[in-house]
ZADO-1210 file (C-alpha; in nm, 4 decimals, padded with zeros to 6 digits):
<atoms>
<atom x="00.0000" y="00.0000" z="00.0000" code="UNK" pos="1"/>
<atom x="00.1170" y="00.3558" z="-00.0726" code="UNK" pos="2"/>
<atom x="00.1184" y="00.6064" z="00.1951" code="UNK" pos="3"/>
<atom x="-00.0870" y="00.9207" z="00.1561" code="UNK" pos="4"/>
<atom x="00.0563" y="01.2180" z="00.2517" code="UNK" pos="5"/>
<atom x="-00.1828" y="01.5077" z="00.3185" code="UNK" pos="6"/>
<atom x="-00.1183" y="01.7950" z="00.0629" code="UNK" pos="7"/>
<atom x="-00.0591" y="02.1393" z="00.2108" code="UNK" pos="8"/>
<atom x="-00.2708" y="02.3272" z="-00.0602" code="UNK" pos="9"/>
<atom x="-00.5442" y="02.2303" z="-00.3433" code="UNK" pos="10"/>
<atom x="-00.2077" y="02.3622" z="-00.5921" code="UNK" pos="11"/>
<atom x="-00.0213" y="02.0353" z="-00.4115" code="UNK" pos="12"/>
<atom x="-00.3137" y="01.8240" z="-00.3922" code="UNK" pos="13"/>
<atom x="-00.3940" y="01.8519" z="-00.7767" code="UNK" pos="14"/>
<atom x="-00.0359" y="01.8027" z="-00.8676" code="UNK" pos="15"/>
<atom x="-00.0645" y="01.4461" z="-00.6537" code="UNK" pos="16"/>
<atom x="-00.4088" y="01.3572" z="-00.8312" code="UNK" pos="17"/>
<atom x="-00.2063" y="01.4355" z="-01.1665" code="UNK" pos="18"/>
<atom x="00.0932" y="01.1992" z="-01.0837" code="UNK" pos="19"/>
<atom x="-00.0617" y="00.8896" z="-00.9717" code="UNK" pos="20"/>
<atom x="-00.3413" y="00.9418" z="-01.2288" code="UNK" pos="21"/>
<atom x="-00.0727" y="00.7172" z="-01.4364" code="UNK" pos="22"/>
<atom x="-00.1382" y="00.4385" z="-01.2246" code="UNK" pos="23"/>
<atom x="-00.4566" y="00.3518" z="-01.2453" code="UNK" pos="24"/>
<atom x="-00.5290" y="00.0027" z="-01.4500" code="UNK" pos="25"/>
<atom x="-00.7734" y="00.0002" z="-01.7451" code="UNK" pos="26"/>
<atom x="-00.6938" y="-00.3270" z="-01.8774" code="UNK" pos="27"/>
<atom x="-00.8515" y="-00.5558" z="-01.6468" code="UNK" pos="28"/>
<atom x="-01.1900" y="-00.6931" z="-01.6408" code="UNK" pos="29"/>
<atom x="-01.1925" y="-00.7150" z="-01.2585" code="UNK" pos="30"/>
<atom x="-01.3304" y="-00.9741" z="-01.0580" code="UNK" pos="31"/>
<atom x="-01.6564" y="-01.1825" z="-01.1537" code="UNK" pos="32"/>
<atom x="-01.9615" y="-01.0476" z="-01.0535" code="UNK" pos="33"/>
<atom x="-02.1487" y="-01.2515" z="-00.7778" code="UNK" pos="34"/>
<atom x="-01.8001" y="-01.3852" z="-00.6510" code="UNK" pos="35"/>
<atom x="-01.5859" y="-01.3636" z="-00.3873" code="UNK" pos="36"/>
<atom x="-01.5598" y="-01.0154" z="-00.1260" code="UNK" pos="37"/>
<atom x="-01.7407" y="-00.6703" z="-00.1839" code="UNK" pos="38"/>
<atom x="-01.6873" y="-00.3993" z="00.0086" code="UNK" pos="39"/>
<atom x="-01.8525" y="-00.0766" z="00.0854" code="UNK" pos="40"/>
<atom x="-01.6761" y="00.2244" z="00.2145" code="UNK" pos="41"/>
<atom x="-01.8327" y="00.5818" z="00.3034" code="UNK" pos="42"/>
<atom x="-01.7207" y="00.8666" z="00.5318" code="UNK" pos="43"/>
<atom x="-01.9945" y="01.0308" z="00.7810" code="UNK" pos="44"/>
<atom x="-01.8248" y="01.4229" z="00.8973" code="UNK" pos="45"/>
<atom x="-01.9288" y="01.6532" z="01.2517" code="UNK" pos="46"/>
<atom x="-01.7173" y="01.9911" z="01.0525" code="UNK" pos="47"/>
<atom x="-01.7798" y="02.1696" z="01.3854" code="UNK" pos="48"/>
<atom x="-01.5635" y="01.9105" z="01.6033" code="UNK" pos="49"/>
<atom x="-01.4019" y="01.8342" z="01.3043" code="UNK" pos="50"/>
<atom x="-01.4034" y="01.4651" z="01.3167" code="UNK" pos="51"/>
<atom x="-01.4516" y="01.2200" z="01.0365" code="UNK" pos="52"/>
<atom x="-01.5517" y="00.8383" z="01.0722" code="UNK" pos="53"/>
<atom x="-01.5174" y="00.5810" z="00.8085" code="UNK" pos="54"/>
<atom x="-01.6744" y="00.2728" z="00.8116" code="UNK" pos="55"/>
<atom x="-01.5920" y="-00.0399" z="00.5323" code="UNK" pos="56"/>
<atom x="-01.8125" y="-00.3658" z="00.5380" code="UNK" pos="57"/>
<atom x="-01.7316" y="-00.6576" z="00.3592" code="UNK" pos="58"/>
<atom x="-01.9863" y="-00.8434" z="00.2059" code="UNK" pos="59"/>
<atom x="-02.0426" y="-01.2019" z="00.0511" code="UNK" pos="60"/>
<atom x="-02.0848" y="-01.1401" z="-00.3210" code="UNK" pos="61"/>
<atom x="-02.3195" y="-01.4005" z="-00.3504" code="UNK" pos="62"/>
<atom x="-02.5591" y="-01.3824" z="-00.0967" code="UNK" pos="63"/>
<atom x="-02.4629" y="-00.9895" z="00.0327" code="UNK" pos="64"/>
<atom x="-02.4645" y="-01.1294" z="00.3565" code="UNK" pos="65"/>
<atom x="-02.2043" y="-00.9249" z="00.6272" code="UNK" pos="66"/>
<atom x="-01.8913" y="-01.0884" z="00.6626" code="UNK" pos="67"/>
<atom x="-01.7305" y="-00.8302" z="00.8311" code="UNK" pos="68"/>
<atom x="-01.6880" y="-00.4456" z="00.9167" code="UNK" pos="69"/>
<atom x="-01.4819" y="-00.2050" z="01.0828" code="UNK" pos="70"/>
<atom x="-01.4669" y="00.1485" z="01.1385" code="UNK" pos="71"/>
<atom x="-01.2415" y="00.4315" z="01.2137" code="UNK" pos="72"/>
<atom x="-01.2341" y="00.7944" z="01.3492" code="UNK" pos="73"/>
<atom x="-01.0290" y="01.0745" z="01.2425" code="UNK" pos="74"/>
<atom x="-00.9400" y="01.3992" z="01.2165" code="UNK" pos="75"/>
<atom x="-01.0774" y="01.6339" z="00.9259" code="UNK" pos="76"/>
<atom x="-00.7718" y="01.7275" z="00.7536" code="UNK" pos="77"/>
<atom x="-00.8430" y="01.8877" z="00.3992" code="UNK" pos="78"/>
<atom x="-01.0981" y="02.1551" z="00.3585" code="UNK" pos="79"/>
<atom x="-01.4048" y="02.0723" z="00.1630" code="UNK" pos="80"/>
<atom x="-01.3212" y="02.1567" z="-00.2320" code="UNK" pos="81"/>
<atom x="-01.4939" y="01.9913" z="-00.5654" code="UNK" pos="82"/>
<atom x="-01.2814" y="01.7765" z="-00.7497" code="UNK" pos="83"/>
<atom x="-01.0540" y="01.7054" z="-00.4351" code="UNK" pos="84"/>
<atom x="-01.2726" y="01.5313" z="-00.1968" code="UNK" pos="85"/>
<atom x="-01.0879" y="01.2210" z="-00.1451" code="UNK" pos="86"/>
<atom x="-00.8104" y="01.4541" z="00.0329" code="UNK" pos="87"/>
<atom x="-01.0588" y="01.4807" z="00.3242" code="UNK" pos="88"/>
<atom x="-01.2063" y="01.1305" z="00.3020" code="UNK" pos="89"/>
<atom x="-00.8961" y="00.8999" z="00.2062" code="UNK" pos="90"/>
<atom x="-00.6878" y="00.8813" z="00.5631" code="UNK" pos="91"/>
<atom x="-00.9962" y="00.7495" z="00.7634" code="UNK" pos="92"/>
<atom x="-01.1108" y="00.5144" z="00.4955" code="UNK" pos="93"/>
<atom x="-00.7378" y="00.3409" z="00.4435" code="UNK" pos="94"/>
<atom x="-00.7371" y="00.3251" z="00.8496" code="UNK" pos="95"/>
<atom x="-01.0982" y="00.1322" z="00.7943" code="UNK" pos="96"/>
<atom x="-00.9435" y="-00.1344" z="00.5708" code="UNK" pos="97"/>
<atom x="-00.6480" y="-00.1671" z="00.7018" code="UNK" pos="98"/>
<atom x="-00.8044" y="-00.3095" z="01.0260" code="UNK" pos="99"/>
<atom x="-01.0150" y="-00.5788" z="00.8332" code="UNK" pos="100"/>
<atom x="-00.9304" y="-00.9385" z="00.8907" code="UNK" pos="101"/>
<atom x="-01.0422" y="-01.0492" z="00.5599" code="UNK" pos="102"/>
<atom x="-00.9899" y="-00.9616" z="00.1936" code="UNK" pos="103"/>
<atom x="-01.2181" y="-00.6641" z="00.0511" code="UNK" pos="104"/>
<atom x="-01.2092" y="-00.7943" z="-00.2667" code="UNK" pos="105"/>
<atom x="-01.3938" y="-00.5408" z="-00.5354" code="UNK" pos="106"/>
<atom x="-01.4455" y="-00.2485" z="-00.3440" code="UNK" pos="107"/>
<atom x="-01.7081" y="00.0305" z="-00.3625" code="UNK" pos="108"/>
<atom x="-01.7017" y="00.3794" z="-00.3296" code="UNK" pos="109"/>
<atom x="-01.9774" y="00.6748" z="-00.2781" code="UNK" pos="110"/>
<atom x="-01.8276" y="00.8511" z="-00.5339" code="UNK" pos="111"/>
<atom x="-01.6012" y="00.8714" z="-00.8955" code="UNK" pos="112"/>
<atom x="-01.3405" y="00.7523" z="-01.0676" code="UNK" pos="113"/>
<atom x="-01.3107" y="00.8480" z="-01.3848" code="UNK" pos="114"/>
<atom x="-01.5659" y="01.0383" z="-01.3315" code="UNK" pos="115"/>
<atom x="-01.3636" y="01.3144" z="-01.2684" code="UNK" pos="116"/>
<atom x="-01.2394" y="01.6362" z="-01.4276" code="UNK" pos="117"/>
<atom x="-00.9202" y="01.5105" z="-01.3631" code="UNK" pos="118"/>
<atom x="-00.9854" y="01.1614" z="-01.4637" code="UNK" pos="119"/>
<atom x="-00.8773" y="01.0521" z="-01.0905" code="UNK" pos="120"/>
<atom x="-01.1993" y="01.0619" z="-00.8173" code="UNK" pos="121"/>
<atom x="-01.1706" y="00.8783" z="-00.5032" code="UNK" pos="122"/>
<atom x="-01.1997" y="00.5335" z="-00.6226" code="UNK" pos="123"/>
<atom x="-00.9347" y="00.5624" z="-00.8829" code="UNK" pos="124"/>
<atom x="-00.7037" y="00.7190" z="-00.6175" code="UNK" pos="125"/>
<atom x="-00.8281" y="00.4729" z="-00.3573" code="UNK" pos="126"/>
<atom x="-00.7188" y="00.1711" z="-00.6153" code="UNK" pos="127"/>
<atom x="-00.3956" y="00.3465" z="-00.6927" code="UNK" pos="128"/>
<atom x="-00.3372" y="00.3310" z="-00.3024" code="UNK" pos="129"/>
<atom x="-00.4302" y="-00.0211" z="-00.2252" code="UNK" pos="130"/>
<atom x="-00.3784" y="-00.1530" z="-00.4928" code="UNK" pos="131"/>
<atom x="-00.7126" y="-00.3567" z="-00.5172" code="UNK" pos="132"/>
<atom x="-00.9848" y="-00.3172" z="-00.7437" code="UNK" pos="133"/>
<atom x="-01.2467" y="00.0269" z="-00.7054" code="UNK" pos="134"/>
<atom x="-01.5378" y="00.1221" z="-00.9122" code="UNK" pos="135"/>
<atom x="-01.7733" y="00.4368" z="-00.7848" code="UNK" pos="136"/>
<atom x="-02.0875" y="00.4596" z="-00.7701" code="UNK" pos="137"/>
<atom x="-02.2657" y="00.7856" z="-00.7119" code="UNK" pos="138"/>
<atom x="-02.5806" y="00.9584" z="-00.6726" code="UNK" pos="139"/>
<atom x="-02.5527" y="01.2387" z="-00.9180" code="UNK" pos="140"/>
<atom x="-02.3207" y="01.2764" z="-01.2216" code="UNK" pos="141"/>
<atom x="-02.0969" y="01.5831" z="-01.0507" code="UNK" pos="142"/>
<atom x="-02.0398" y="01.8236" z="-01.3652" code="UNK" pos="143"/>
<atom x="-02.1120" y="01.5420" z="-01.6795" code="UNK" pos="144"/>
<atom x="-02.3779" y="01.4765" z="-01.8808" code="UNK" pos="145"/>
<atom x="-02.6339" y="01.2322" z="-01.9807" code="UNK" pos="146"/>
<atom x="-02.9420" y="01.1069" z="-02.1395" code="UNK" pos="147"/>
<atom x="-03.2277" y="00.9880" z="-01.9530" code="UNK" pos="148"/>
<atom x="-03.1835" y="00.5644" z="-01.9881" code="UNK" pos="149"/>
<atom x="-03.4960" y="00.3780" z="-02.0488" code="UNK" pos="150"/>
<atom x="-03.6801" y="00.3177" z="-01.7513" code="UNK" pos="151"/>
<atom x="-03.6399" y="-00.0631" z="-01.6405" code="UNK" pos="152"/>
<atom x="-03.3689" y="-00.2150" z="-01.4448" code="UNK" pos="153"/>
<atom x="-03.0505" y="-00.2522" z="-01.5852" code="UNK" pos="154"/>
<atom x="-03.1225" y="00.0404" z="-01.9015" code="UNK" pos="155"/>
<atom x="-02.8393" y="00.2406" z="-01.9087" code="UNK" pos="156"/>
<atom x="-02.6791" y="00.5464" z="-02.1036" code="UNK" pos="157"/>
<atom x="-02.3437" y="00.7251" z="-02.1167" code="UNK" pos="158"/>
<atom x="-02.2182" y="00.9725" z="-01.8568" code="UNK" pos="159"/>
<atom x="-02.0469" y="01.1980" z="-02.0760" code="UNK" pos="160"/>
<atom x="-01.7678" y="01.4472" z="-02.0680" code="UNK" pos="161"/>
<atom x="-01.8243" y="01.6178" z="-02.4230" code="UNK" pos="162"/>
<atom x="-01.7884" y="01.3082" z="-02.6520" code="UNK" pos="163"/>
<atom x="-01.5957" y="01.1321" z="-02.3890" code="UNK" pos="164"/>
<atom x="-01.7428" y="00.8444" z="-02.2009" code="UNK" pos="165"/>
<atom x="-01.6643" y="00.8247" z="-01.8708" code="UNK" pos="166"/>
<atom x="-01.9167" y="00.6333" z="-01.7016" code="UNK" pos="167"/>
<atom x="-02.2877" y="00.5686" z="-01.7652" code="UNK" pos="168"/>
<atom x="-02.6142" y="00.6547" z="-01.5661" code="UNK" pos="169"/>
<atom x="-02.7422" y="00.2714" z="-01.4710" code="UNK" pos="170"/>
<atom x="-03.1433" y="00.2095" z="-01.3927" code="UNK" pos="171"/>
<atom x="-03.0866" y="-00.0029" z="-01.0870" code="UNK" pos="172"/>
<atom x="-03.4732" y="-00.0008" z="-00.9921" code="UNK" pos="173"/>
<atom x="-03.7800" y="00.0113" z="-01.2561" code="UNK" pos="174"/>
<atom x="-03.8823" y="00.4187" z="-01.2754" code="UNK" pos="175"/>
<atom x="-03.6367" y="00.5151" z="-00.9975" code="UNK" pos="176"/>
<atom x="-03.3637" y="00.7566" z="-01.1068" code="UNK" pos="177"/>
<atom x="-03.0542" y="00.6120" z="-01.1983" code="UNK" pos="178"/>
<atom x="-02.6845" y="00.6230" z="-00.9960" code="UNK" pos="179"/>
<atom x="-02.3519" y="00.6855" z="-01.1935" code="UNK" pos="180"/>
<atom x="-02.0961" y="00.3799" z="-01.2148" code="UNK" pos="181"/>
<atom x="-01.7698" y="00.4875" z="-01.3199" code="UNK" pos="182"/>
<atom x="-01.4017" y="00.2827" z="-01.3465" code="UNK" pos="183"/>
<atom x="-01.2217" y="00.3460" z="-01.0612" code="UNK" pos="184"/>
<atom x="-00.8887" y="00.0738" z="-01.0615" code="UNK" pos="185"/>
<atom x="-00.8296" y="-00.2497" z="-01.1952" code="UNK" pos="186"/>
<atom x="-01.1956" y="-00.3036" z="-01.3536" code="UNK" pos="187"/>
<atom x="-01.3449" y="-00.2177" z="-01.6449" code="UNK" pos="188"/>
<atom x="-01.7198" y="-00.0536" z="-01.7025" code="UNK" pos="189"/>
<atom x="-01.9493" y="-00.3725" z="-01.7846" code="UNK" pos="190"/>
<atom x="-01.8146" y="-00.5647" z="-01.5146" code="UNK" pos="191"/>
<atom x="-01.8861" y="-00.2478" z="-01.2494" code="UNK" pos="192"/>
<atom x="-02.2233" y="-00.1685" z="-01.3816" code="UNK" pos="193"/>
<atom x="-02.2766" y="-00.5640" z="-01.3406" code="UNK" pos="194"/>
<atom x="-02.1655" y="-00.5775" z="-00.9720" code="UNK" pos="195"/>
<atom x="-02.4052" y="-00.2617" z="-00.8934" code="UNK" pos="196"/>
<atom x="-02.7266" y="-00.4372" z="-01.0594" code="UNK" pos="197"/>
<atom x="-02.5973" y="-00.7644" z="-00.8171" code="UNK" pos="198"/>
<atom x="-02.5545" y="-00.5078" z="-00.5281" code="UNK" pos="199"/>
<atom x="-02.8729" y="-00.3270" z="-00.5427" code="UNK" pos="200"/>
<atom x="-03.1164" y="-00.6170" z="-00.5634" code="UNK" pos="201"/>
<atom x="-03.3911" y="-00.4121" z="-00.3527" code="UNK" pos="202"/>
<atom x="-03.3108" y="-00.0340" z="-00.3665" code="UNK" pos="203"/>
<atom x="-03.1990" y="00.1906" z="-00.5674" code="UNK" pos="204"/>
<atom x="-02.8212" y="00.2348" z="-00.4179" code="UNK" pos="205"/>
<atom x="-02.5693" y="-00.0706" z="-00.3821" code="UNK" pos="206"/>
<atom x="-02.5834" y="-00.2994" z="-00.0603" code="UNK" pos="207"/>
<atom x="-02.2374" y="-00.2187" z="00.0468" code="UNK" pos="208"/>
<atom x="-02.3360" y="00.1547" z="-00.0005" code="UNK" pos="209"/>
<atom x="-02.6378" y="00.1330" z="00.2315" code="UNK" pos="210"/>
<atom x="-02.4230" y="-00.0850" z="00.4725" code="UNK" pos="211"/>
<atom x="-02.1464" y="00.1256" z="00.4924" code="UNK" pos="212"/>
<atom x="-02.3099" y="00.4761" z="00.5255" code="UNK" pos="213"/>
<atom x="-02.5440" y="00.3310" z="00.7933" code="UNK" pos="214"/>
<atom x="-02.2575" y="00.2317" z="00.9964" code="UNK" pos="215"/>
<atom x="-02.0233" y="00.5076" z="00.9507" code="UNK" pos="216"/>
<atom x="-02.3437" y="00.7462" z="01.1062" code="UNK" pos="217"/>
<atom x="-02.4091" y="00.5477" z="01.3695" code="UNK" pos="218"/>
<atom x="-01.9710" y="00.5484" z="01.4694" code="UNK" pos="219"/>
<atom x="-01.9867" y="00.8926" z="01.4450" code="UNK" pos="220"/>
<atom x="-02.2605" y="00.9539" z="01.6439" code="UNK" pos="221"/>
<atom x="-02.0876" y="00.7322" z="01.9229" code="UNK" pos="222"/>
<atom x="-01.7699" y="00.9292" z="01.8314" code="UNK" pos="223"/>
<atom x="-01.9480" y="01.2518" z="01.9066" code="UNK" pos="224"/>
<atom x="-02.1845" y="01.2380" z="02.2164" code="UNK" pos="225"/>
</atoms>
């Protein structure tokens, strides 16, 4: 694992997104869908005591039942600016898998990967990091564009930078707004828009995403009363 080094200034912080942006891996398909480890990470913040809590839980990718979870609690130590949000969330969220006792396997992120204006959101630099495979999947497509896909499970269209794709909007429920799956490391785009239809069998966000923010709230709450 690389260690992350907080950047003293958004100039320092972009330069770092811009160097290990060269590391992420495209070229691999990334594990099977409905196989092996997923986990879910998210970050839950209290600005005013300035504490930040990440949670990870790992589950089975075949029957999305809990196999294990951990959390951690840290200090906030990046302001909050677009485009370099990992800077605040990445710290407590390597501290959170670092203290699992089993393999992540795929993991996923509230967030982007190459869905980025950088081409490098949290998941990407989180995979550049650990090394292990990251996709993101988010609730809104951040400053891209896309057309509405058709309206049953599993439609899909492309997120789109100007002609670029860099993700797609995926139907994960019939008639429910879609989320926004984008590569983050060592995947590629069918295989992460596969896992998120597998991980959101009954609502409209991932398992590991529900799982993950749900604990990280209820840490920091403990963290801060």
């Amino acid at each position: 694992m690389t260690v992350f080094r907080t950047p003293v200034d958004e100039t320092e912080a972009r330069a770092v997104q811009d160097a290990l942006r060269a590391r992420v891996v495209l070229d691999e398909p990334g594990p099977r869908p409905g196989t092996g480890h997923v986990t879910g990470v998210d970050v839950a913040y209290d600005d005013e005591r300035d504490v930040v809590v990440a949670a990870a839980v790992v589950l089975d990718g075949a029957t999305l039942d809990v196999v294990a979870e951990t959390t951690a609690v840290g200090r906030i130590a990046f302001p909050y600016v677009p485009g370099l949000l990992a800077f605040r969330e990445i710290p407590a969220v390597l501290s959170a898998l670092e203290s699992l006792t089993v393999d992540p396997g795929l993991v996923i992120c509230d967030g982007y990967g190459l869905a980025h204006p950088r081409r490098f959101g949290l998941a990407s630099h989180l995979g550049v990091l650990t090394g292990l495979p990251v996709i993101g999947v988010a609730k809104n497509p951040f400053t891209f564009t896309y057309e509405q896909p058709g309206p049953r499970r599993g439609d899909w269209s492309p997120l789109l930078d100007g002609e670029e794709e860099v993700g797609r909007a995926l139907r994960t429920r019939d008639g429910v707004k879609p989320v926004f799956v984008s590569v983050g490391h060592r995947t590629d785009l069918d295989n992460a828009c596969a896992h998120t239809l597998l991980l959101a069998r009954d609502f409209r966000q991932p398992e590991t995403t529900r799982r993950a923010d749900a604990l990280c709230r209820r840490a920091l709450r403990e963290a801060t009363s």
